[in-house]
N, C-alpha and C positions, 0 to 999 in steps of 0.2 A: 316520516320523511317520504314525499312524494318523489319519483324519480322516471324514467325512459327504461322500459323493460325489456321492449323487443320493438321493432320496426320491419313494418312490411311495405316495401317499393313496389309499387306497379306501375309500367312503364317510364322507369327510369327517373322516376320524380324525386326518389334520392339524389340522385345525381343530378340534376335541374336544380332544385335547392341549394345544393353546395357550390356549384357555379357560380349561382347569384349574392353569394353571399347572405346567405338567408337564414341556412341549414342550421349553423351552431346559435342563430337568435331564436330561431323555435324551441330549441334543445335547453337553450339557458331557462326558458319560460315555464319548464315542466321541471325543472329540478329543485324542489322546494323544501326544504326545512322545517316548515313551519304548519304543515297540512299532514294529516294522515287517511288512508280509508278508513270511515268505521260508520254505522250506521247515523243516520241524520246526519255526513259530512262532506255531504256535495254542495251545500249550498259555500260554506268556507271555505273548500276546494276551489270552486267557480268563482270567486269573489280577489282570490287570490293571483289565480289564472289572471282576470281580467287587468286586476291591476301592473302586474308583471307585462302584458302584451302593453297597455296603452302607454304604461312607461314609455316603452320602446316604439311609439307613435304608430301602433295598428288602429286600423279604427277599426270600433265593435257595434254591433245588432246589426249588422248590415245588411240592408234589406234587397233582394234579389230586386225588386221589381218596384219603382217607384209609387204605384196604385195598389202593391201588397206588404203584408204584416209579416208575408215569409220572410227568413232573416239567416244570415250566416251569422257565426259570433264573429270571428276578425279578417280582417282584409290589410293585405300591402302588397306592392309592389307586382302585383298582378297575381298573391299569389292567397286564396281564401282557406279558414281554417274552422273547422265546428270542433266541437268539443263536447261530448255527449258523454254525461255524467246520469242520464234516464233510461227512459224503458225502451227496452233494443228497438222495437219498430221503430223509433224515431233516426236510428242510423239510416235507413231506405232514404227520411224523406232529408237526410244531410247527405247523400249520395244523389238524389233528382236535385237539390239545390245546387250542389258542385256542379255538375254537368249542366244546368242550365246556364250558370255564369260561366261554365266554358263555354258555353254556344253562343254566346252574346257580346264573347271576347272580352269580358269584365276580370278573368281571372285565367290562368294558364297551367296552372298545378291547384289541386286541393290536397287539402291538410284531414284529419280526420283522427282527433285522439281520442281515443275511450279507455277504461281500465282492464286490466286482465281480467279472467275469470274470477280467482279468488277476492281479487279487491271488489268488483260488479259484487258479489255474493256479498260483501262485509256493508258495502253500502244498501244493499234491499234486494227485492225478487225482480226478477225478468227484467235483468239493469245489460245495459249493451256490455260486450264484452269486445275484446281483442282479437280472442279464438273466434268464436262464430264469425265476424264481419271479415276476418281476412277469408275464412273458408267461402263467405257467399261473394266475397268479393271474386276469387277467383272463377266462381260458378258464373258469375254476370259479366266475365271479359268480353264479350261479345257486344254486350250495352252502353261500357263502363268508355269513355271516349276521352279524357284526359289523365293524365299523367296523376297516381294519387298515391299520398304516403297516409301507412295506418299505425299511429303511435299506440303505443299498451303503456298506457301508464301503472306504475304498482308503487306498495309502500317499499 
């Protein structure tokens, strides 16, 4: 069972979320029965994910830039979400994609779920984790320019 481990608010995008009434539909999306961590179980994870957000009329591959293949995975209501189930570098470039759709007024809070440490470890090596991205998240408060919540997904 996949579930919400820990959450980490920067700049108040917890609270922005739950305003909007947003907050408890991200939370329904990551609480799954039916997925577990384990190795080769990101692609069933992701697939689950996706279907659970479009239910709920998110749209997904959402490309930052109409002339680019860059992509967020979902978007609503101004508000975009990646979901990084691979190799931690990839968190950077779901951190420059968030902030470039804030800079272009496309999105107003990012979303940002990865799994905990031990889950990242059951799924493969050098898999983004929870702990490291909130740590360099706080190192980059200086660059970081919207409002962003970092979900730890675990079993």
């Amino acid at each position: 069972m996949m579930n919400i481990c820990d959450i980490y608010s920067y700049e108040n995008a917890r609270g922005i979320l739950f305003e909007r009434d947003i907050l408890a539909e991200i939370e329904k999306v990551f609480h799954i029965d039916t997925v577990q961590f384990k190795k080769g179980g990101s692609v069933s994870i992701r697939e689950e994910i996706s279907n659970r957000f479009n239910s709920l009329g998110w749209a997904d591959k959402v490309r930052i830039k109409s002339n680019s293949n860059l992509r967020i995975s979902y978007l609503k209501k101004k508000v975009g979400v990646c979901v990084q189930l691979g190799n931690v570098s990839r968190t950077y470039a779901d951190l420059m994609k968030l902030m470039y759709l804030g800079k272009v007024k496309k999105i107003e809070v990012g979303v940002i779920a990865v799994p905990g440490n031990l889950e990242a470890n059951l799924l493969g090596q050098n898999v983004a984790n929870f702990e490291r991205l909130v740590r360099e998240v706080k190192i980059f408060t200086k660059l970081i320019d919207i409002p962003l919540l970092v979900i730890c997904l675990g079993n």
